[in-house]
TORBA-671231 format. One line per 3 residues: their letters; for each residue x, y, z of C-alpha. Coordinates in Angstrom, 1 decimal, decimal comma, always signed. Example, Ala and Ser with C-alpha at 12.3 -4.5 7.8 and 13.67 -1.06 7.14 Angstrom:
<recs>
as) +12,3:-4,5:+7,8 ~ +13,7:-1,1:+7,1
</recs>
This chain:
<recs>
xxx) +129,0:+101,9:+100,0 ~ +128,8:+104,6:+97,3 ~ +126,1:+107,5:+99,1
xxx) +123,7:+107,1:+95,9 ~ +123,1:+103,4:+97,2 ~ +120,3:+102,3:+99,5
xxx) +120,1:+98,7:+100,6 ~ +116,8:+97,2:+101,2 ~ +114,8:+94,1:+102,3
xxx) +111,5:+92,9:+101,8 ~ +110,3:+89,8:+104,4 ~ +107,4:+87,4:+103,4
xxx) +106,4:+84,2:+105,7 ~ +105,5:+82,8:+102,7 ~ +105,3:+82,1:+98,9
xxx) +101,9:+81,6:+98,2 ~ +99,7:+83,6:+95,9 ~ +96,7:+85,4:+97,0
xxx) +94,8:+83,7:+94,2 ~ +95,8:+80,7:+91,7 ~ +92,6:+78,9:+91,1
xxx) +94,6:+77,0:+88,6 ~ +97,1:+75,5:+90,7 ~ +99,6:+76,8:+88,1
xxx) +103,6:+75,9:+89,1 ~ +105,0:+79,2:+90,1 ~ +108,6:+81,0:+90,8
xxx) +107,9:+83,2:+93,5 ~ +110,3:+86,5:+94,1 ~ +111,4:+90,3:+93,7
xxx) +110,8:+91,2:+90,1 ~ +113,7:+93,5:+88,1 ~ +112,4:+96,0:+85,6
xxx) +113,2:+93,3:+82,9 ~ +110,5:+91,0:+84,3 ~ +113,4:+89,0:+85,8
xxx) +112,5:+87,1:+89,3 ~ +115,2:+86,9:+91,6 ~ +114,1:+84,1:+94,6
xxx) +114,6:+85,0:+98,4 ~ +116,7:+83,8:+101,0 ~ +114,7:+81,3:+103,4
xxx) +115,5:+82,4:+107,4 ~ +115,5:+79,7:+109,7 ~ +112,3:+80,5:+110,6
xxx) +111,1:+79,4:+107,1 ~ +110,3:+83,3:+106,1 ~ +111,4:+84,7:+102,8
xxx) +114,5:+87,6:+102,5 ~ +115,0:+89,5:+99,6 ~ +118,2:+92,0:+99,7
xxx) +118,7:+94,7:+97,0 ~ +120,0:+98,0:+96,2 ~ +118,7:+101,3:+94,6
xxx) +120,1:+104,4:+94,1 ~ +118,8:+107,4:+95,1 ~ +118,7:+111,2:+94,0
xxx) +117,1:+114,3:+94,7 ~ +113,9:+114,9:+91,7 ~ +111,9:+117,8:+91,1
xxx) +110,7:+118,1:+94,3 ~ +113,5:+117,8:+96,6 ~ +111,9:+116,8:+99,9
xxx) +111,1:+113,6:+98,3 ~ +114,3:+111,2:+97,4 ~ +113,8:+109,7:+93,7
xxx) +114,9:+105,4:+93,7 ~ +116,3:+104,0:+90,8 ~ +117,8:+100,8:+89,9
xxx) +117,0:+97,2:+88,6 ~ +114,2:+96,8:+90,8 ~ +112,4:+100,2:+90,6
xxx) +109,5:+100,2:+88,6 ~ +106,5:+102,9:+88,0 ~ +106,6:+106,8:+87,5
xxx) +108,9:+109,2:+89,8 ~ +106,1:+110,0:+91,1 ~ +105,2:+106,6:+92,5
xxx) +108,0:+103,9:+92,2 ~ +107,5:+101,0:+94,0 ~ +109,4:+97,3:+94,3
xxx) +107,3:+94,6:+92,6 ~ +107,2:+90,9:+94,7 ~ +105,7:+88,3:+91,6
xxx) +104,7:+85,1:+91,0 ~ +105,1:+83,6:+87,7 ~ +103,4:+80,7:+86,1
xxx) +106,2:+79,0:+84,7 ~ +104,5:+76,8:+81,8 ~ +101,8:+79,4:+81,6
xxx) +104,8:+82,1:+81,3 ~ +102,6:+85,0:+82,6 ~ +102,2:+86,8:+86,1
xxx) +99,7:+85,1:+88,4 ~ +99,8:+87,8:+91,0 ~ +102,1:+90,7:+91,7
xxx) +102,2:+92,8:+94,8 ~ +103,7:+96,4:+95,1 ~ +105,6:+97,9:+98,1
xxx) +105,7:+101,2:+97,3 ~ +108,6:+104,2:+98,1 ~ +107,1:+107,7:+98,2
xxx) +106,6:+107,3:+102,0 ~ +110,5:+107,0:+102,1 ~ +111,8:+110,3:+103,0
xxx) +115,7:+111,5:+102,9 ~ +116,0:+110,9:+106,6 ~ +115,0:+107,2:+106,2
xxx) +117,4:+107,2:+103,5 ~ +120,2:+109,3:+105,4 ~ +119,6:+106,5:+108,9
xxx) +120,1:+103,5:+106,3 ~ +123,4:+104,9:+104,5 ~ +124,8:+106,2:+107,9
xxx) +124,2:+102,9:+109,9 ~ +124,7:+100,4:+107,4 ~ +121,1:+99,0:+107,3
xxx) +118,3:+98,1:+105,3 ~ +115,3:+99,7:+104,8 ~ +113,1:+96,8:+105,3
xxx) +109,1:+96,4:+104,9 ~ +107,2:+93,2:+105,8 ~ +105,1:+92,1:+103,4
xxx) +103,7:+88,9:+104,4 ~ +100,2:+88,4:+103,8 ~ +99,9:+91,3:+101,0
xxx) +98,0:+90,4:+97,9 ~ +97,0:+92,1:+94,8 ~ +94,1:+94,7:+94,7
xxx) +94,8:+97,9:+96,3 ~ +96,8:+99,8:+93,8 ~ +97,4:+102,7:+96,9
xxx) +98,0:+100,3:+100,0 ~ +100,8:+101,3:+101,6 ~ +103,9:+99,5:+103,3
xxx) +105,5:+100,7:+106,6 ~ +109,0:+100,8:+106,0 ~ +112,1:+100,6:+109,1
xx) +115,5:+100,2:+109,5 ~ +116,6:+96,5:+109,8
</recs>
């Protein structure tokens, strides 16, 4: 694995949106920067996995590492992964949820490359709302 890359994993328990009074038909998944949605692995426990990679570099403010890739969206200043539910005939977003990265620090980053494991939040039960609720992310 090149240093620059990070893996990462985001669990859910489930697919259901926090709010679809509609009962609109929906793909459910990690969102690219293209407005792609790119569907989880179910575990046997019936839970959701979603495995990807960003690369990371040092930005202004070199305490803080800077994520980049296909599923980084927002400002340097506060990128975060996007898990979306898309209304398939409707083709809109019903609800999108944020886990966000500045908490991330290079020594989260430095465990992850060194060990060969994810940096993994859970996001079950997460909805829309909050734009500054924050995930806990660990090593998977």
């Amino acid at each position: 694995m090149n240093l620059d890359d990070v893996k990462f994993r985001l669990l859910r328990n489930d697919d259901i949106p926090a709010t679809n009074p509609q009962h609109l038909t929906y793909r459910f998944g990690l969102q690219d920067n293209k407005g792609n949605v790119v569907t989880g692995i179910r575990q046997p426990d019936g839970a959701l996995s979603f495995d990807f990679s960003l690369k990371v570099k040092s930005g202004k403010d070199r305490k803080h590492p800077v994520f980049t890739g296909l599923y980084a969206s927002g400002p340097v200043s506060d990128r975060f992964v996007y898990l979306s539910w898309w209304a398939i005939e409707r083709r809109h977003w019903i609800n999108r949820v944020k886990a966000r990265l500045s908490t991330i620090d290079w020594k989260l980053v430095r465990a992850s490359q060194h060990q060969d494991r994810p940096i993994t939040a859970d996001m079950t039960g997460r909805g829309p709302g909050d734009p500054r609720k924050y995930v806990e992310w660990y090593l998977g």
